[in-house]
Backbone as CSV, one residue per row, in Angstrom:
resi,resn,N_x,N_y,N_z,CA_x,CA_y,CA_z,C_x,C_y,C_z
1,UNK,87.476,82.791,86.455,88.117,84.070,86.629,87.660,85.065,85.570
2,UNK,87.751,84.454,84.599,87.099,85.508,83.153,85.835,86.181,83.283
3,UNK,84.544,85.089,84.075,83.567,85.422,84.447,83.474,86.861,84.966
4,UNK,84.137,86.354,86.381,84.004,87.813,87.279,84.501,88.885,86.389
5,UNK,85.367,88.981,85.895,86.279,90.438,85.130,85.479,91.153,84.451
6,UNK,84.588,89.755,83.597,84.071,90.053,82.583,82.252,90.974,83.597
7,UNK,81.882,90.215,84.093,80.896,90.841,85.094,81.219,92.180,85.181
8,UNK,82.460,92.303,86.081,82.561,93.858,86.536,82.775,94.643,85.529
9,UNK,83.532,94.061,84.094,83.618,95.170,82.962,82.558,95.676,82.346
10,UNK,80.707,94.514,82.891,79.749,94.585,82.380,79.080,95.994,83.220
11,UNK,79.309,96.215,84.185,78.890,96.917,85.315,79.993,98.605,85.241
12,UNK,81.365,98.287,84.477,81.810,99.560,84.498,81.237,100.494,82.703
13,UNK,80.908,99.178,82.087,81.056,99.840,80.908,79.966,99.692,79.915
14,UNK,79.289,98.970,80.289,77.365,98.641,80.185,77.161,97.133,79.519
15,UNK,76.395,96.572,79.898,76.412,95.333,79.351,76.208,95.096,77.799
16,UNK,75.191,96.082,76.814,75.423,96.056,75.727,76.502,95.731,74.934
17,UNK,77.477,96.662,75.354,78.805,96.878,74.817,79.709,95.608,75.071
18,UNK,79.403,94.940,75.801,80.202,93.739,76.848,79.856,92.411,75.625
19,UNK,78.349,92.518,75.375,77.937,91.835,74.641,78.540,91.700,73.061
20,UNK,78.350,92.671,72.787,78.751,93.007,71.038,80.664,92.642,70.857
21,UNK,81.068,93.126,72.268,82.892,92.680,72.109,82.899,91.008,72.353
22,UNK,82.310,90.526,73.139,82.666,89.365,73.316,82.112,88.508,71.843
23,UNK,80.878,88.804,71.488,80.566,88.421,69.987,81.211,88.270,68.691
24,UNK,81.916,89.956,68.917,83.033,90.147,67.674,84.671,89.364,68.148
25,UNK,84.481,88.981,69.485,85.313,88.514,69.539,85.825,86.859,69.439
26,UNK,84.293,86.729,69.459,83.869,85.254,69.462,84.131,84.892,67.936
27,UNK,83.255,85.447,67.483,83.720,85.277,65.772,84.750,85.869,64.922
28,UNK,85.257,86.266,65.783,87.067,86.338,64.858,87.659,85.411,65.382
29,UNK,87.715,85.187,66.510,88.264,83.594,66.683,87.452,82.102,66.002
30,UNK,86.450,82.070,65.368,85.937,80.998,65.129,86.180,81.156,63.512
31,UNK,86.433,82.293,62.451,87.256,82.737,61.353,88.694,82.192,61.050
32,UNK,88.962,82.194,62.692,90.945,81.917,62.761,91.111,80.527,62.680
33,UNK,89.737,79.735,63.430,90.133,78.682,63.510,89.838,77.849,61.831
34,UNK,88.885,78.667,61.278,88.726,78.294,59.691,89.744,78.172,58.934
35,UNK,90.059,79.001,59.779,91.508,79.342,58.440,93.130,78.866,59.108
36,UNK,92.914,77.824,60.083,93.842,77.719,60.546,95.152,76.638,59.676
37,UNK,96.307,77.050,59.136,97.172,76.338,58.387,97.642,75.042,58.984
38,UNK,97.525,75.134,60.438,98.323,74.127,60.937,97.769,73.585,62.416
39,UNK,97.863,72.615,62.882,97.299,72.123,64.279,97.253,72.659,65.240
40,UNK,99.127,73.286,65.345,98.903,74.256,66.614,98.079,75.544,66.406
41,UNK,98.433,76.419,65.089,96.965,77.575,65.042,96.140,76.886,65.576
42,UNK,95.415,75.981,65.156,93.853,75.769,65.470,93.636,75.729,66.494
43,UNK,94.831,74.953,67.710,94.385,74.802,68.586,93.908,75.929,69.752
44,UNK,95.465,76.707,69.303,95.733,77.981,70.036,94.193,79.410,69.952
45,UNK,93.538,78.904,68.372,92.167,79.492,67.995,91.477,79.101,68.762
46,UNK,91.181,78.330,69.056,90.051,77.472,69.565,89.864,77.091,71.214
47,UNK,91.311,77.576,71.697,91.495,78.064,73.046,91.197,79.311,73.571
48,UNK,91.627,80.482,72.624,90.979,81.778,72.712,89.595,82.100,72.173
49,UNK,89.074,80.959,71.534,87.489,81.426,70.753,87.086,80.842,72.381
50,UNK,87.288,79.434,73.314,86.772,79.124,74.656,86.845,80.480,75.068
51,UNK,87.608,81.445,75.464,88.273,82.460,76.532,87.240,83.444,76.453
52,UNK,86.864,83.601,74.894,85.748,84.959,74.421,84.388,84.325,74.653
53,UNK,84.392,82.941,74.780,82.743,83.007,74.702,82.258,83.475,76.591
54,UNK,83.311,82.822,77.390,83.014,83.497,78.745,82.501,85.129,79.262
């Protein structure tokens, strides 16, 4: 499902841009999971770092 969204957001808003958010978004979640205090953070990181790399 992320795919497609992410497709058409590539197509409304240019793929460059699609690229560089999912990146910065990729690596603030892979930061969170560094720094995660406790099991559930990490996990909950590391579920949304999956979500951004799509």
């Amino acid at each position: 499902m992320l795919l497609i969204t992410g497709a058409r957001l590539g197509d409304l808003v240019g793929r460059k841009r699609m690229f560089l958010t999912g990146a910065f978004g990729f690596t603030l979640c892979s930061a969170l999971c560094a720094l995660a205090a406790d099991p559930g953070m990490l996990v909950a990181s590391a579920r949304s770092r999956a979500a951004s790399r799509r």
